[in-house]
N, C-alpha and C positions, 0 to 999 in steps of 0.2 A: 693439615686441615682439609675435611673432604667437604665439596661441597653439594648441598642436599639434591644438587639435579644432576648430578654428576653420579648420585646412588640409587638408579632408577626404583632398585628392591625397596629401600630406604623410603622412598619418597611415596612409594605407590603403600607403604605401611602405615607414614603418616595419616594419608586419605583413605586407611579404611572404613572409617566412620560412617564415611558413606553409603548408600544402599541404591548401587549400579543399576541391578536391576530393576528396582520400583524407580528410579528414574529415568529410565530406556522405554518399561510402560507408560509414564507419563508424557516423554516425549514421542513414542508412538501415540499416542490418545491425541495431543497437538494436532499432528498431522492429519489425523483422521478429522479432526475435527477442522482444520484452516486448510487441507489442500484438498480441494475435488477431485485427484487420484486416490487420496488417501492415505495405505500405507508404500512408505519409501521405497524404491527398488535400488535405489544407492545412496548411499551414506558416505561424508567426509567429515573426520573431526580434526581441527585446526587445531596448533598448540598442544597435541594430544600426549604430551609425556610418555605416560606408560599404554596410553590408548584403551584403558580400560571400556569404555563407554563403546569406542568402535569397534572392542573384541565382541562386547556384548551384543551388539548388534547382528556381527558376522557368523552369531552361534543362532541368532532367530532366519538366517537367510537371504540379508539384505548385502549388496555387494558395497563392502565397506574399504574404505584408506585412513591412511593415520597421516598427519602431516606435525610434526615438528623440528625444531632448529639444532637441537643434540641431540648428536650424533648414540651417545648413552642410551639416549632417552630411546632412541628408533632401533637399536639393535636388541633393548631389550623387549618390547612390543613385539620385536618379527618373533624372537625365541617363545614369545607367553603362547602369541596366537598358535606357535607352530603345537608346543605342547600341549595346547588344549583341542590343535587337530581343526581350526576356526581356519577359513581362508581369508587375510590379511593382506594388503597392499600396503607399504610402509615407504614414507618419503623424507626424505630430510630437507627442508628448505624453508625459507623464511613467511611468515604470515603475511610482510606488506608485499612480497613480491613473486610469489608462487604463479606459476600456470600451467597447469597439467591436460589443457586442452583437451576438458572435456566436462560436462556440468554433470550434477550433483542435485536429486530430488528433497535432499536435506543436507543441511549442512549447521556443525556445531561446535563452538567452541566453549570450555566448561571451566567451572573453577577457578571465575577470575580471572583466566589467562590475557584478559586485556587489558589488565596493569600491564604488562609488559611494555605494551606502544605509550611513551614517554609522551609525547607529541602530537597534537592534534593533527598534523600532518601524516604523522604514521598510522592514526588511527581512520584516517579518511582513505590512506591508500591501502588497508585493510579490508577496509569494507566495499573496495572498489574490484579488488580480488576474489572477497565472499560473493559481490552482484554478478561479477564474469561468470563464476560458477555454476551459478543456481540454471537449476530447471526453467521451463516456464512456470511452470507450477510450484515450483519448491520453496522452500521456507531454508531462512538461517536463525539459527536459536542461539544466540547470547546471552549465557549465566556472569554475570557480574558480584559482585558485593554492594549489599543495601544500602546505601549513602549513611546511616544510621548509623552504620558502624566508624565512620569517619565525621561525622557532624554534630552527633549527641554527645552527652555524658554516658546514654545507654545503651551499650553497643549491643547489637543481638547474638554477633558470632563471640565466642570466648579464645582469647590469643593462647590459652592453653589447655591442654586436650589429655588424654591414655588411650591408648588402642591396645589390643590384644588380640594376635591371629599366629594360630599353628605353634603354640606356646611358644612365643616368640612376644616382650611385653617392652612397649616404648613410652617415655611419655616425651608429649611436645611443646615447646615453644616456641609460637610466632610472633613474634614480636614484643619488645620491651615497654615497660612505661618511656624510659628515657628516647624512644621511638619518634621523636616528635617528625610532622607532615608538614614541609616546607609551605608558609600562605602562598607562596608565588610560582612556584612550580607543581604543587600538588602533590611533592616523590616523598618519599619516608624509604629510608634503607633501613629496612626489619631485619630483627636478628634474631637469628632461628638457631636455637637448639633441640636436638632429637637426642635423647639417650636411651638406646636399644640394651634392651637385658635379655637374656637365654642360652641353655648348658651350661649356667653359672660362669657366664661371661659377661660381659659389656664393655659398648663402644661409644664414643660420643660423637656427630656431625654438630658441626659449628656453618654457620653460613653468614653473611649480608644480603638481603635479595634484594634490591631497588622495587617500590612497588607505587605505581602511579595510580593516585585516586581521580575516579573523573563520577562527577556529579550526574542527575537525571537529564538536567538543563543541558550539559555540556555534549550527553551521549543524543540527544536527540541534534544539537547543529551540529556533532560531525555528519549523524547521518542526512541531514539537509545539506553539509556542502561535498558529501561524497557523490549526491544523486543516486540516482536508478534503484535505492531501496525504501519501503514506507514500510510503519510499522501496521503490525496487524494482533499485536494483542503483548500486554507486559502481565507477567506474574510477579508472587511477592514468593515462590514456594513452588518445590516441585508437586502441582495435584489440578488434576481435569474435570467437566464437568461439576456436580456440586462439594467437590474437595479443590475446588481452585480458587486460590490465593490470593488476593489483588495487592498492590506493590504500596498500597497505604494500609494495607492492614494492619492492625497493631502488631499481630503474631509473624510478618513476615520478614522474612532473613535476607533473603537473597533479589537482588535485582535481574528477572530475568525475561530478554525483549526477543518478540518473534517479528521478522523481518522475512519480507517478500520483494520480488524485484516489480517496479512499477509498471 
């Protein structure tokens, strides 16, 4: 059994659905709009798996790093950037306890990566890592998952998916009905199936991922008992200006909070 972060190619196939660069403009449009520098001159993304977002970055010119905890996950980021000829800085180390002594005019962690921190504890010495970081000026952008999809009957995101890149066709599963979200801990260990098809082959990944659900209410007192960061604008969607999304909209998906150091 391999498991899906363990198969950086695998994983980063998963999340092609996404559309990197219309959210690299939209979080450049942020900055322009919330820092009086404007745009970034260095960029860090936290939890960055395959570092898509901070390869993107590094291909518009901003001096970008990758920071996450596998080891997989960071050698394949340094091989993408290398191939695509992007200059990349690649670190391996943990999100609550990182210090690479020296801050950071943006800083981002994407796709939920804050399930990870189990703990309201872990999550306060996270954000006390992203405040060391930051610029004066700089902004940290946290993409989350909409409480909606954890509190409703009508969840916005769908636990299963098909991508299709470079004939190469998968479909996904993130999680099961039988999935249920402990009331007192907040964790659900999803269970993820990938079946990759192409050259009239196929392979299956099986995973358990532990994934920690944390509420609007709960993400705003860690950031009160982390200090030194206040928030400066939450969307529901990646869109600036009059395509920006507000986190009650009906149509919005994603929980995501711009945070500056006080």
């Amino acid at each position: 059994m391999t498991g899906i972060y363990d198969d950086p190619w695998a994983y980063e196939l998963a999340c092609s659905f996404r559309d990197v660069p219309a959210e690299v403009d939209v979080l450049l449009a942020w900055c322009a709009a919330h820092r009086a520098a404007g745009r970034p001159g260095t960029v860090l993304e936290l939890a960055a798996g395959p570092a898509e977002h901070a390869r993107e970055f590094a291909r518009r010119g901003p001096a970008a790093t990758a920071l996450d905890l596998n080891p997989e996950m960071c050698a394949h980021a340094a091989r993408e950037a290398r191939r695509d000829g992007v200059g990349l800085e690649v670190v391996q180390d943990d999100m609550t306890r990182f210090d690479l002594g020296r801050r950071f005019d943006l800083i981002v962690t994407m796709l939920d990566s804050t399930s990870h921190l189990m703990t309201v504890d872990a999550f306060v010495a996270h954000l006390r890592r992203a405040a060391a970081h930051l610029s004066p000026d700089g902004l940290y952008v946290v993409e989350m998952s909409h409480p909606r999809d954890r509190l409703s009957d009508d969840p916005t995101v769908s636990t299963g998916w098909t991508v299709e890149r470079d004939g190469v066709h998968a479909s996904v599963r993130w999680g099961e009905p039988t999935d249920r979200l402990d009331p007192v801990t907040q964790i659900a260990d999803d269970h993820v199936t990938m079946t990759i098809t192409g050259d009239g082959a196929a392979r299956v990944l099986r995973d358990v991922v532990p994934y920690r659900f944390w509420t609007a209410t709960e993400l705003d007192a860690v950031i009160r008992l982390a200090g030194g960061l206040e928030v400066v604008a939450q969307y529901g969607d990646f869109g600036a200006g009059e395509d920006a999304v507000a986190l009650t909209d009906p149509g919005a998906w994603r929980m995501i909070t711009l945070l500056r150091g006080r």
